[in-house]
C-alpha positions, 0 to 999 in steps of 0.5 A: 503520526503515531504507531499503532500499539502491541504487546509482543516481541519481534520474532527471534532473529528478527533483528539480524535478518531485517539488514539482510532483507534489506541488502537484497531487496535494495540490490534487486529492486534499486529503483522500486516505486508505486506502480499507481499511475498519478500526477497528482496527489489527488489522482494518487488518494483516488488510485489507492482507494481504487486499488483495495482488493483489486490490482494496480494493473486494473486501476491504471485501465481505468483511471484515465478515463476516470481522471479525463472527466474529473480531473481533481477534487472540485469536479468529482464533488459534482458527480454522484455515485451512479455518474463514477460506476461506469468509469471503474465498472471494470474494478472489483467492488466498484459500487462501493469504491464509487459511493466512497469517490463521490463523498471523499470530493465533497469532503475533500472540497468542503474541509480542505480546499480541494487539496489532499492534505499532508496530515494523517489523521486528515486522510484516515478520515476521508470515506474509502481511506484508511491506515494503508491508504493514508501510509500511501498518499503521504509517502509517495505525494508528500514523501513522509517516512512511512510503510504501508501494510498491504497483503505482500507486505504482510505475507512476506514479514511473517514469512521471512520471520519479522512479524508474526502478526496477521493484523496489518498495524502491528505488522507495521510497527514490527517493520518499523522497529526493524529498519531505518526510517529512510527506508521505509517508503522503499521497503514498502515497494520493494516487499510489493515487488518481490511478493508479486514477482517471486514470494507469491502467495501459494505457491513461492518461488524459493529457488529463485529467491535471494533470501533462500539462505537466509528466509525461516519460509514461515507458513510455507508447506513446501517448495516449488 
């Protein structure tokens, strides 16, 4: 999987920031993870395409009932969009979300065997997937090195001065030429869980931050 292409430089004091960020977020968030609910890497594509402009918490209210009546690709092929709606009805943009579920089974059975595949470019393929998506799916199922750029990730990286990009590829490669490879599936959570927790979008809680010290707060007009 290549990165994708940019021409701008790391923000200054990028590069000395990026272990400090590290160091706090491995000693805040030791254990962080995916806060999907999967079991499978099936159950874990479907949540992450679910999870697009709506929250982890609203996802796992619904995929239960979701994954009871199609527990995996071969059954959902079977079911159309009209038959999945009433089973995220409750998840933002669920008509939508539920036309791209029934095709990505279909996909999913006619060109894979049912099987989410281990590869890129396979997954980025699939209707309602995408970067991000695939960046997830490959991470958590399948434990490839990767980061996924979601709206935490990149609102805290340009706060803390390690990207000054808005498009979320870029920030990604920003991200990963700042830490070690093996870090990357961590980074990824942990960033999701200080945003949600601490660094929120309008309205940071700074004094509470282990990074105050050291955080440049790009974009933020002021303190709580």
């Amino acid at each position: 999987m290549s990165s994708p292409r940019r021409a701008s430089r790391l923000p200054a004091g990028a590069r000395t920031r990026a272990p400090q960020v590290l160091s706090v977020l491995q000693a805040t968030y030791p254990d962080a993870r995916t806060e999907l609910a999967f079991t499978t890497p099936f159950e874990l594509l479907v949540a992450t395409v679910l999870s697009a402009q709506a929250t982890d918490v609203s996802v796992n209210a619904a995929t239960p009932a979701l994954f009871a009546r199609y527990p995996d690709a071969h059954a959902m092929s079977a079911a159309t969009p009209e038959d999945i709606e009433p089973l995220i009805r409750s998840i933002g943009l669920y008509r939508g979300k539920a036309r791209n579920l029934a095709a990505l089974a279909r996909l999913l059975v006619e060109r894979h065997g049912g099987e989410v595949p281990n590869d890129f470019d396979a997954v980025v393929a699939l209707p309602g997937a995408g970067r991000k998506t695939a960046n997830v799916v490959l991470s958590n199922a399948y434990d490839y090195p990767a980061i996924a750029v979601d709206t935490h990730v990149g609102r805290l990286a340009r706060r803390l001065g390690l990207s000054t990009h808005t498009n979320p590829d870029h920030v990604e490669t920003d991200l990963q030429k700042l830490f070690p490879r093996d870090r990357w599936v961590f980074l990824h959570h942990a960033l999701i869980l200080h945003g949600r927790r601490v660094c929120h979008a309008r309205r940071p809680d700074c004094a509470a931050c282990d990074m105050a010290a050291f955080c440049p707060r790009v974009g933020v007009v002021a303190g709580p």
